[in-house]
C-alpha positions as a printed Julia matrix, in Angstrom:
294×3 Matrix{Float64}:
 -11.74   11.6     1.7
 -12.55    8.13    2.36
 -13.16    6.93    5.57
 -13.8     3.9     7.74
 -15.46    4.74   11.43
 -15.51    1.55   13.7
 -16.32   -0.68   10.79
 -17.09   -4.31   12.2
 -18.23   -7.01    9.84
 -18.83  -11.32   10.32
 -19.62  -13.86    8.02
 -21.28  -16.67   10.15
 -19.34  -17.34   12.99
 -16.41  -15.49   11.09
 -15.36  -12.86   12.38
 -13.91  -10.25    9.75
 -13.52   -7.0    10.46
 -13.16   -5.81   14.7
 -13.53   -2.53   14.86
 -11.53   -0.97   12.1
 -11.2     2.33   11.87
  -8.87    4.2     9.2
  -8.55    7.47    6.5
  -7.36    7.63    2.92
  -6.96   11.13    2.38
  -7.12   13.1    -1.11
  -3.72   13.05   -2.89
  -2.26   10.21   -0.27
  -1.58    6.67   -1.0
  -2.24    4.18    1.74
  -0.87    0.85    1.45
  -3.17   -2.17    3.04
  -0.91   -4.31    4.43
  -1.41   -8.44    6.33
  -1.73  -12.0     5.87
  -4.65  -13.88    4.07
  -8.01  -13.64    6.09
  -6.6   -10.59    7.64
  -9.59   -8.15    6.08
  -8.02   -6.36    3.67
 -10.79   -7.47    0.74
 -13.36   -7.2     3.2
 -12.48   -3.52    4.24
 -11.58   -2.75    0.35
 -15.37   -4.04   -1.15
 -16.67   -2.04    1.5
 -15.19    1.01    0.39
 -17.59    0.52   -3.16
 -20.48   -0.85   -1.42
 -20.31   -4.43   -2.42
 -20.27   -5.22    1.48
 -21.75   -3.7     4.26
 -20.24   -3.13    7.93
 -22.5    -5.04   10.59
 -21.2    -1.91   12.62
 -19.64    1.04   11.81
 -20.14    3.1     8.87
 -17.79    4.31    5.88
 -18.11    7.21    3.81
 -16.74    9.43    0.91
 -16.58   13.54    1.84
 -18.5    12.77    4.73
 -21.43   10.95    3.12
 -22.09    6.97    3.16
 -20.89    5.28    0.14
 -24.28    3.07   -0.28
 -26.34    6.61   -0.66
 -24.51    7.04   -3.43
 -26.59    6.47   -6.79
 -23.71    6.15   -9.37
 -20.05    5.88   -7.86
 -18.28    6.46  -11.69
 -16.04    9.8   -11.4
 -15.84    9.67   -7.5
 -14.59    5.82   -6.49
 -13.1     3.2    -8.73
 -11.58    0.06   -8.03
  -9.43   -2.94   -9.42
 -10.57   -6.5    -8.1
 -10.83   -9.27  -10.25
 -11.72   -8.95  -14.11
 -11.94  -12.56  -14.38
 -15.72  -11.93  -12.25
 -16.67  -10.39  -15.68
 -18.94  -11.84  -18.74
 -16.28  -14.56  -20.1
 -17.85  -14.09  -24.02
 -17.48   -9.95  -23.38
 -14.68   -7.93  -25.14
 -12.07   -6.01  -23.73
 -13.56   -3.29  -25.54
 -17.03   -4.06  -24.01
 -15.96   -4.4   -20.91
 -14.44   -0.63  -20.89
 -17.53    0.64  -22.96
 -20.23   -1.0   -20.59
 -18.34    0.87  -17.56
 -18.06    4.15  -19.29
 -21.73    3.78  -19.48
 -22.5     2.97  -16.0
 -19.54    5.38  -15.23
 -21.52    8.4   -17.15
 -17.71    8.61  -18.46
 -17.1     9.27  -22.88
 -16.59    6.66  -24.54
 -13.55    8.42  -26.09
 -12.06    7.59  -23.25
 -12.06    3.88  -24.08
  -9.63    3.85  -26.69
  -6.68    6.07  -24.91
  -7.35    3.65  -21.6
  -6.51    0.62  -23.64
  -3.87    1.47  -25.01
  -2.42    2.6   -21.81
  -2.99   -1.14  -19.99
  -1.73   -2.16  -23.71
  -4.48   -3.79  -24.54
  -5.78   -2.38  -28.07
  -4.74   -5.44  -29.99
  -6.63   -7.34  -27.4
  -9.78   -5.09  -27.75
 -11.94   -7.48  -29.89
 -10.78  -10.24  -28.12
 -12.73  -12.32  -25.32
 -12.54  -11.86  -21.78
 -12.61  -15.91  -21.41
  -9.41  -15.97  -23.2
  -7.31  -13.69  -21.3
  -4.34  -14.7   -19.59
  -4.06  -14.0   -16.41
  -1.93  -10.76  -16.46
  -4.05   -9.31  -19.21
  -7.09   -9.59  -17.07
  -5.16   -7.71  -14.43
  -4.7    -5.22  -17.2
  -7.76   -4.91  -18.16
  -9.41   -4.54  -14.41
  -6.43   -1.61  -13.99
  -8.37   -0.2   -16.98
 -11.36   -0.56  -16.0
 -10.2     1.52  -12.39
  -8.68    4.1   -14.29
 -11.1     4.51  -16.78
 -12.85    7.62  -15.5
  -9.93    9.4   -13.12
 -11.98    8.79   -9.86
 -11.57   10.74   -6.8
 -10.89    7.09   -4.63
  -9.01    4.71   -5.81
  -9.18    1.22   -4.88
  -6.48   -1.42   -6.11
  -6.69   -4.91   -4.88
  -3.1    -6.72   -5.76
  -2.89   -4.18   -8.0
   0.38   -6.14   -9.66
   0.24   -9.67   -8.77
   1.03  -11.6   -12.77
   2.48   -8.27  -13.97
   5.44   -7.87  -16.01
   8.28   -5.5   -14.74
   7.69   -3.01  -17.37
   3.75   -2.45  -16.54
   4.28   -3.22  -12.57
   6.33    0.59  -13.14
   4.62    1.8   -15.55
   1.4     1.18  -13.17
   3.65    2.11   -9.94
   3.81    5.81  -12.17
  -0.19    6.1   -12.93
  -0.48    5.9    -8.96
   2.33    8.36   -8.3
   0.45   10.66  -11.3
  -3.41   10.16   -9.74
  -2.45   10.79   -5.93
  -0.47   14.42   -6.93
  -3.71   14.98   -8.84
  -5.7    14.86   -5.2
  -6.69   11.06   -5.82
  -7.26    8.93   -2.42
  -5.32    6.1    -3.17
  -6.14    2.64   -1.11
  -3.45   -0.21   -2.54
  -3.64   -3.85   -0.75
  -0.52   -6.18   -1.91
   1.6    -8.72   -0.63
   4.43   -7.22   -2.32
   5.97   -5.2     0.71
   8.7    -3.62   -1.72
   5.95   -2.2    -3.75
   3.9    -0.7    -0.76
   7.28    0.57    0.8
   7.77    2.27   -2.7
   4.56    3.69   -3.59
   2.39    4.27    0.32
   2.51    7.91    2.29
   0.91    5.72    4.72
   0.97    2.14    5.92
  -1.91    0.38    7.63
  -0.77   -3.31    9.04
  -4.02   -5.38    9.36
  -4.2    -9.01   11.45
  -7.19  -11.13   12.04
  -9.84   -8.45   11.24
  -7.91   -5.57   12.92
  -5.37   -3.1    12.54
  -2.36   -3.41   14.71
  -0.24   -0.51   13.13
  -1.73    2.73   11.4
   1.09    5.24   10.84
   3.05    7.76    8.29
   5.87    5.64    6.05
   8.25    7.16    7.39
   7.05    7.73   11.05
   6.8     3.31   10.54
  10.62    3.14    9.11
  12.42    5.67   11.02
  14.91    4.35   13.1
  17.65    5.65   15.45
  20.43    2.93   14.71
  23.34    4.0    13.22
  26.24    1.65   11.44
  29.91    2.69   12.28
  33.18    2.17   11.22
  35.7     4.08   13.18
  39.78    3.68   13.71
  39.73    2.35   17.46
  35.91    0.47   17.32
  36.79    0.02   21.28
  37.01    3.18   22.32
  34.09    4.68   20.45
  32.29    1.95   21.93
  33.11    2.87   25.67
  32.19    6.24   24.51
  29.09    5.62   23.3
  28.2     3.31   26.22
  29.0     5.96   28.42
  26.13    7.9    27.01
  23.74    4.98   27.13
  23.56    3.64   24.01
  23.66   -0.24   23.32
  26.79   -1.19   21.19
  26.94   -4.42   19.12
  29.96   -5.78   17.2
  29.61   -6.53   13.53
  32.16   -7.82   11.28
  34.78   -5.85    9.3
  35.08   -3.41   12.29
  31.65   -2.09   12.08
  29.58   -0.78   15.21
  25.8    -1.08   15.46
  24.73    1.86   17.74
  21.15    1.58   19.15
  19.61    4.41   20.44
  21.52    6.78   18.59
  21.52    9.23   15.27
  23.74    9.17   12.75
  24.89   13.48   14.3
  25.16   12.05   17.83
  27.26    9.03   16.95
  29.91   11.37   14.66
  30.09   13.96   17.63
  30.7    11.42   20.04
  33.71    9.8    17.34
  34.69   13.73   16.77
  35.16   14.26   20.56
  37.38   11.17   20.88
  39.54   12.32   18.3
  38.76    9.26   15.91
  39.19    8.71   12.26
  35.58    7.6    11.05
  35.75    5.73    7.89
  31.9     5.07    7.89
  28.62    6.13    9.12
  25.1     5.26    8.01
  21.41    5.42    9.52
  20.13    1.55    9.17
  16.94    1.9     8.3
  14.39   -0.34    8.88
  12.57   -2.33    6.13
   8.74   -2.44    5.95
   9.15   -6.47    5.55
  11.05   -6.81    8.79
   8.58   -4.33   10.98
   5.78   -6.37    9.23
   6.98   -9.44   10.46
   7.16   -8.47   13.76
   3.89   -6.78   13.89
   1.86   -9.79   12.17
   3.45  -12.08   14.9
   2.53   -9.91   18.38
  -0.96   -9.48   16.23
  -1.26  -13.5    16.09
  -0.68  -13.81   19.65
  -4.04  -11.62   20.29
């Protein structure tokens, strides 16, 4: 389990991280959510000890993560392979880590050619476009199944066929009891892929909560035989009614079971009934902008 206790960090007069407190939990996949400057790389390089809180503390199983002597096997992350030795090898590059990582190096040669990079093994770091070296630091991550995983725009210069194929190797590692922490801009993809969603603005977090606790909803789309009297029905019971074309109701306030026993009662035909629910890019939205007024 990897945790972050009150975790408060400033660079200069910058002020990074406020008090940020949140829990990846073994087998769960938290998405890291916010704009630029918001603290998600801040909060993710101190999950491998590359930074240290000013405040606060953050620890794996209960221990702090700088204690520990060798982090291969337990924590792994994906940041930025282009930080690497331009004149090293892919192959290097996975080989050096296994080393630090006290991981086989028979591992190397199934891990490249899962990031489909074994005709790139031999070839330079330097010369790597820039979705290869995205490959090759998803590698790197994976190399030794860790117990955390950390994955920093995980997808961002991707193709479609490895953004799934990686979106699957996530899935796999969390139902293995991985702690997965993902930061991305790509709402779609945390929406997709997080048990849990953490919004982050201006060093804090402004929403911490279950997927589908976050994009639950009680609105309800209907499409009934007489729209006006289901709406005097339903705004007899308190709900908030609003016209939309083609006939359709949008019922506030309301499930989908209470909206078709309401039509049922009237003795109306319903044609349609759905639950809108909400989109992680709309809540997100509306979170970030209350968080900017702060």
């Amino acid at each position: 389990m990897l945790v972050f206790d009150h975790v408060s960090k400033s660079f200069g007069a910058t002020q990074a991280l406020r008090d940020v407190s949140l829990t990846v939990q073994p087998g769960k996949v938290v998405g890291l959510v916010g704009h630029n400057g918001a603290g998600k790389s801040t909060l993710m390089r101190m999950a491998v000890a590359l930074l240290r809180p000013d405040t606060g503390d953050v620890t794996i199983g209960g221990e702090p993560v700088e204690q520990f002597g060798r982090l291969g096997g337990l924590i792994a992350a994906s940041f930025d392979a282009s930080t690497l030795p331009a004149q090293w090898s892919a192959g290097t590059a996975l080989r050096v880590t296994a080393e630090l990582a006290g991981v086989p190096e028979a591992r190397v040669a199934p891990t490249l050619e899962m990031v489909g990079l074994t005709a790139a093994a031999r070839k330079k770091v330097g010369q790597f476009s820039m979705g290869m070296r995205q490959r090759l630091a998803i590698g790197l991550a994976l190399l030794a199944e860790p117990r955390v995983l950390i994955l920093d725009e995980p997808t961002n210069a991707l193709d479609p066929a490895i953004t799934h194929q990686l979106w699957d190797w996530i899935t796999q590692h969390a139902a293995r009891g991985t702690a997965v922490l993902i930061s991305s801009h790509n709402l779609a993809e945390v929406e997709q892929l997080a048990d849990r969603i953490v919004v982050m603005q201006k060093g804090e977090v402004v929403r911490d909560a279950a997927k589908d606790e976050l994009l639950d909803t009680d609105t309800a789309l209907v499409r009934v035989d007489q729209p006006d009297v289901l709406r005097d029905r339903l705004q007899r019971h308190g709900h908030q009614v609003e016209s939309l074309p083609d006939g359709v109701l949008r019922v506030t306030g309301a499930r989908t079971d209470e909206v078709g026993e309401i039509a049922h009662r009237a003795g109306l035909v319903v044609w349609e009934l759905v639950e809108q629910r909400n989109r992680l890019a709309d809540i997100y939205q509306s979170l970030t902008a209350e968080g900017s007024t702060r």
